[in-house]
N, C-alpha and C positions, 0 to 999 in steps of 0.2 A: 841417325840413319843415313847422312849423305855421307858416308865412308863406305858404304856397301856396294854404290856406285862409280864410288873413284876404284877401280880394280882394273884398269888397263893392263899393269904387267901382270895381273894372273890370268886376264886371256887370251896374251897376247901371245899365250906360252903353246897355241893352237892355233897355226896357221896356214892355211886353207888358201888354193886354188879358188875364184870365184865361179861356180859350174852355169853355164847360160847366161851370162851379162847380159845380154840384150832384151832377156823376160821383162817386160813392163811393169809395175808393181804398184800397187795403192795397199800403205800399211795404212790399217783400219781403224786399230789400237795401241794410243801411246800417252803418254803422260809427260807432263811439262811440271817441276818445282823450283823455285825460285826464293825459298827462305831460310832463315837459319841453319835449322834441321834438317833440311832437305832439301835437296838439291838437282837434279837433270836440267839445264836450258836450253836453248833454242840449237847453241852452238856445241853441246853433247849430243843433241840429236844427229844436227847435221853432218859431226863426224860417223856418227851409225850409221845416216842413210846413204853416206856418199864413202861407203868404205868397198865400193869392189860391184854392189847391187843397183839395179837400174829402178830405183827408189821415185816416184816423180811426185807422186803427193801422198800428205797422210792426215789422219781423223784422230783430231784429239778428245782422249775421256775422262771424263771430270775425276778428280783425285783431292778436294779440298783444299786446292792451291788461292794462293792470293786473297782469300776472302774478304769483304769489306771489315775494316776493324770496328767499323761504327753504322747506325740505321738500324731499322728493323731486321729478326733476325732472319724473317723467311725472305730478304732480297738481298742478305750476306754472300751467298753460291756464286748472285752475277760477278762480281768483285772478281771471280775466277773465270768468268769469259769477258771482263774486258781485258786482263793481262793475257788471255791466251789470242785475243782479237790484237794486240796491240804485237805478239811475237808472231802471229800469222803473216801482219804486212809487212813486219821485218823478213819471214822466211818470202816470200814474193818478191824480195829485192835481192836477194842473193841469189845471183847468178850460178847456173849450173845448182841449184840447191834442192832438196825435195818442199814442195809448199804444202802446210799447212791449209786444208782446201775444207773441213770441215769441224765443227765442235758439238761435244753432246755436254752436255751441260748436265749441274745439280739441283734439284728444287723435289722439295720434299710433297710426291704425290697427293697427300692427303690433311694436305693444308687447305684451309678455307677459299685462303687467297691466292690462290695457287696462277690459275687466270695473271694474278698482276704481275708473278714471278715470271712467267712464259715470255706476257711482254715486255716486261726489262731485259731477260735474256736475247729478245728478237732486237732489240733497238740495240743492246752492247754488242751483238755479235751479229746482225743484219743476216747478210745469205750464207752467215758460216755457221748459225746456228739449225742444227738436223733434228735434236731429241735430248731427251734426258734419261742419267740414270739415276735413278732410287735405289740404290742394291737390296737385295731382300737376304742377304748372305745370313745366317743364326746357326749359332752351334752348341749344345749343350757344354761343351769344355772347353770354350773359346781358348783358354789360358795356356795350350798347347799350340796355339796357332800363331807364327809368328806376326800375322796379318790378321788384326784384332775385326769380328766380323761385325756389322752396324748397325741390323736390322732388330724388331723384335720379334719373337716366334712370330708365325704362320703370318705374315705382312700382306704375303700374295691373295691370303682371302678376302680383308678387309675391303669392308663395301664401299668404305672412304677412299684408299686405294685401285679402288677400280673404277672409283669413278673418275678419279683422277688419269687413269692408264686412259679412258675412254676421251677423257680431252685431248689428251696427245693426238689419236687416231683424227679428231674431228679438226685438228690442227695441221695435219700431216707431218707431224712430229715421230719420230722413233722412239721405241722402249729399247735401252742397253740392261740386261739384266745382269748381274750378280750374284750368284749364291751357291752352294755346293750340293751335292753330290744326292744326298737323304734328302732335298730339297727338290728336286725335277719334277718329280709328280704334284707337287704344288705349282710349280709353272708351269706343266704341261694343262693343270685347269686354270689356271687365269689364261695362257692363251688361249683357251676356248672358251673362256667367258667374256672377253674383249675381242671379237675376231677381227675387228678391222681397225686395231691398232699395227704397224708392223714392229715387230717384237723383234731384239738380238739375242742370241744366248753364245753370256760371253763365255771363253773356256771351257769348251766343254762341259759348263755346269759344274767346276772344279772338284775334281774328285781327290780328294782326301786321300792325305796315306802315312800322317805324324799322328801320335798321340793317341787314343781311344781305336784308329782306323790302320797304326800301323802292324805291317805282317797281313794285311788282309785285301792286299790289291786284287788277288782270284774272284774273291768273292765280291768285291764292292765293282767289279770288271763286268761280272755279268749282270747282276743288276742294273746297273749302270746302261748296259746294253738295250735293257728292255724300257728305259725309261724315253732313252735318245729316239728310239723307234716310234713309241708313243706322242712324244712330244713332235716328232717329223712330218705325224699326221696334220699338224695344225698348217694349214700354207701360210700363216700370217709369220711365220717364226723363220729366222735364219741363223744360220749357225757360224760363228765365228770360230775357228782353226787355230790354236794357239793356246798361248798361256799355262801352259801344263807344268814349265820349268821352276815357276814358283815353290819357293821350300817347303809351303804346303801340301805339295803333291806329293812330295817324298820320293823323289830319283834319288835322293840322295846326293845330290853337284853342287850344292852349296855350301860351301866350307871344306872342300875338297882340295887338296894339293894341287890337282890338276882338272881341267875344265873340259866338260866332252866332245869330242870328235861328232862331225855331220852324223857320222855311221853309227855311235853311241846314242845318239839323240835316238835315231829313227828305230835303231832296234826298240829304244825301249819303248817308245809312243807310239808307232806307227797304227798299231791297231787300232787306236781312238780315233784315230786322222780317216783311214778307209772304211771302218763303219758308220763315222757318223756320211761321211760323203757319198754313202751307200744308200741310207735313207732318208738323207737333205736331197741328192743329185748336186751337181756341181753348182749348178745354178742358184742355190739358195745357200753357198758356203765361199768363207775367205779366208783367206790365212791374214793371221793376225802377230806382231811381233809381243805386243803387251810389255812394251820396254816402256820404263828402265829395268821393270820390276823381277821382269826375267834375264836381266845380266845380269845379278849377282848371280846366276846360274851356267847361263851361255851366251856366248857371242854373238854379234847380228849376223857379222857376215856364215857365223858356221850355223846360226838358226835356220837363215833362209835357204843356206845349201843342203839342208836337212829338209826344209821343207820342199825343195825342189826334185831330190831324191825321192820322197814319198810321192812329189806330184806326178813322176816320171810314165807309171803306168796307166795314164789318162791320154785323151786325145789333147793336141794342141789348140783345141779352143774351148775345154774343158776346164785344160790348166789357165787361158785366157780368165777363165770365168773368174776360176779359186783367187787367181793372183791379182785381179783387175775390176773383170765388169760387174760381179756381185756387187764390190762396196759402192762402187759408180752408181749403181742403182739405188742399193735401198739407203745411201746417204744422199744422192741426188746431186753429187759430186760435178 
């Protein structure tokens, strides 16, 4: 899989104008791999962040990097926030560079010991650690997905799980969620059965569009619609702006000759971007890069000039919010 990442001359074949340099920016979600198979470092990122956009920090999310090779297996996860704690002080030393200012971490909800996994995560990552994700992502035909999903059915109901989601809350820890599409309405009732955890919903709740779902974006659009709205009712939830380029969405740009234009981006997603920010309000909504996972797709620099075209018909401290003071807040940045 680290060849999917090394693709500089295929995007380099799209080159863009940087639009508003001066926007201030906290990317919210990104990933760091560091092993055989896979690969993004500290210094792939920093070419991302420092390509054109005024990048100043950003929030890394657990991806099962690093793990401890050995110990128990429920405090394997930290092993992946002390490497990400160890490339955070490295990005703090790099002059002019974006810092590494937050980490959400991996520890399996509904584990006994869950308690002891939190505080190894707090001692390896001290004030850079925000939350955890458990992904709840399940898919009847996983084997269509090029991004195999981890959860087992209905995760979000279990009573083990929620009582775990309620430690977070009593912790002031964050929930990053994970899961697609057929999925929302089971986390639109666990954020109402946790209210005073605060909850992320990454990607849009990834709506599907390979396999069993593809030819069916109309349909799984409006749905889709009514779910985002429902779940917006919960105030404990905010919503994360991004990650849609994955091959799982099915735009179709992956594997493509040629890599899309700002303008190709936004026709084809914009609608998910102003509806969900229609029933979040700005203030409970961030753009999000979700690199590396979204370059084999698109470019950072043409991401974010895609996202800045969409953010264009908002007030300028609206787009402050989207681009900035959301993630500032609910990671405590």
């Amino acid at each position: 899989m680290s060849d999917l990442f090394a693709n500089d001359t295929w995007l380099a074949q799209i080159d863009e104008e940087v639009i508003n340099p001066d926007q201030v920016i906290i990317d919210p979600h990104h990933h760091l791999w560091d092993q055989d198979n896979l690969t993004y470092t500290l210094e792939q990122l920093h070419a991302d962040t420092s390509d054109g956009h005024n990048i100043i920090k950003t929030v890394f999310i657990e991806c099962g990097a690093s793990y401890r090779p050995e110990g128990p297996d429920h405090l394997k996860p930290v092993g992946e926030t002390e490497f990400v704690a160890l490339n955070a002080a490295r990005s703090a030393q790099a002059a002019g560079k974006s810092v590494i200012a937050g980490i959400v971490a991996h520890a399996e909800l509904r584990n006994k010991r869950l308690a002891e996994v939190l505080d190894e995560h707090a001692l390896a990552g001290d004030t850079l650690f925000k939350g955890i994700r458990d992904a709840g992502a399940w898919d009847p035909n996983p084997e269509a997905l090029l991004i195999p999903p981890p959860a087992p059915q209905h995760l979000f109901a279990d009573p083990d799980f929620r009582k775990g989601m309620k430690m977070l809350g009593d912790r002031g820890l964050t929930y990053d969620s994970w899961h697609f599409h057929h999925q929302n309405s089971e986390f639109r009732d666990l954020a109402a059965a946790v209210p005073d955890t605060v909850m992320v919903l990454d990607h849009f709740g990834t709506p599907l569009g390979v396999g069993a779902y593809e030819g069916r974006r109309d349909e799984i659009f409006e749905a889709w619609k009514r779910d985002i709205a429902a779940i917006a009712k919960c105030p404990n939830v905010y919503a994360k702006l991004g990650g849609l380029a994955m091959p799982d969405n099915g735009f179709g740009w992956f594997g493509r000759d040629v890599p899309p234009t700002s303008d190709e981006f936004v026709e084809a997603q914009a609608g998910y971007y102003h509806h969900t920010i229609e029933c979040f309000g700005p203030d409970r909504c961030m753009f999000e890069s979700n690199f590396p996972v979204d370059r084999v797709s698109i470019g950072y620099r043409v991401l974010w000039n895609g996202l800045k075209k969409i953010a264009a018909r908002y007030s300028r401290d609206e787009q402050d919010a989207m681009f900035r003071r959301t993630a500032e807040a609910v990671y405590n940045l």
